[in-house]
N, C-alpha and C positions, 0 to 999 in steps of 0.2 A: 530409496528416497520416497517418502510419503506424498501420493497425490491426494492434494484437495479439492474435491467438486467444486462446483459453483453453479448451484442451483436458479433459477427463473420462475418465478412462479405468477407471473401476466397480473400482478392486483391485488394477490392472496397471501403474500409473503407472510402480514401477521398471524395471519390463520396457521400456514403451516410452521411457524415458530411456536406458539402455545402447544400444536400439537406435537412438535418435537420433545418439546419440555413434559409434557403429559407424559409423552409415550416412553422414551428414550431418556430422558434426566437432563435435556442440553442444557446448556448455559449460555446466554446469552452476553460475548466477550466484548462484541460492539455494535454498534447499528446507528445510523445515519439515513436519515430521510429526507427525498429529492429537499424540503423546504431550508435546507442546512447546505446547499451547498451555494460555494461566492458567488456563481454568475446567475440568480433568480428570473431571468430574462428568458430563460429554457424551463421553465415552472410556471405549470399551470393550477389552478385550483383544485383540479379534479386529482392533481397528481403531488401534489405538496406534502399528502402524508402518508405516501406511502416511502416504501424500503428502498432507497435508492443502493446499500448494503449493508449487509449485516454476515457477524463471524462469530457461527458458533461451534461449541465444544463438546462433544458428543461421546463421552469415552474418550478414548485415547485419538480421537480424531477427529478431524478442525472441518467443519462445510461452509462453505461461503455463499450467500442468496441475496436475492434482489427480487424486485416486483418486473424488472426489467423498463419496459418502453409502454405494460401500462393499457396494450392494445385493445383489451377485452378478448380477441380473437383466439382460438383452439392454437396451442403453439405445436405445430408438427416437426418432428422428428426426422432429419433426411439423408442421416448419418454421417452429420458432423457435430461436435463436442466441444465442450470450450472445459477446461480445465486451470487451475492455478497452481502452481506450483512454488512450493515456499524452499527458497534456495539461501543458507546460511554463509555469511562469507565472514572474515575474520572480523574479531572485537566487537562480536556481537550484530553487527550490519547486516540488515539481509536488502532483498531485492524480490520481488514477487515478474514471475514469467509468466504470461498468459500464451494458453495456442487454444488455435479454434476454427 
C-alpha cells in the first residue's frame, strides 16, 4: 500500500509547489486555500491565501502539503510524523486515514 506524505511548510507552501513543478514535473491535482473554506470566522487576513491543502502528483506518487497554522516559527522535528494514507474500498469509495 502506497504511503503519502503530508508535508507542512509554516507560509511557504507556494514557494515549495513551483519548486516541485520546476524540479520534479508535479502536477498540481488540487489546492485549496484557508480563504475557501465554510467557516471564514477561523481566517485571518494574514492567512486567507495561503495553502490550507494541496495534492500533488509527482511520478507515480501523490504528496499532500499545506502552509499548516502559519506560525512563522522553525517547525522542529521530535519524532513524530503525520502521514495519509489512501485506502480503496469497493465501487470506487475510498476513505483517507491520518496517523500522527
Amino acid at each position: 500500500m502506497p504511503i503519502q506524505p503530508y508535508l507542512f511548510f509554516n507560509g511557504r507552501c507556494d514557494e515549495a509547489i513551483e519548486f516541485y513543478q520546476k524540479a520534479l514535473g508535479a502536477e498540481v491535482m488540487m489546492l485549496m486555500r484557508f480563504k475557501q473554506m465554510p467557516d471564514q470566522s477561523m481566517v485571518g487576513p494574514e492567512t486567507a491565501e495561503k495553502v490550507m491543502h494541496t495534492r500533488l502528483r509527482i511520478g507515480d506518487a501523490i504528496v499532500l502539503a499545506s502552509d499548516g497554522m502559519c506560525t512563522g516559527e522553525q517547525a522542529e522535528i521530535r519524532g513524530l510524523f503525520t502521514d495519509a494514507q489512501h485506502v480503496e474500498r469497493g465501487r470506487g469509495r475510498s476513505r483517507i486515514q491520518c496517523a500522527g
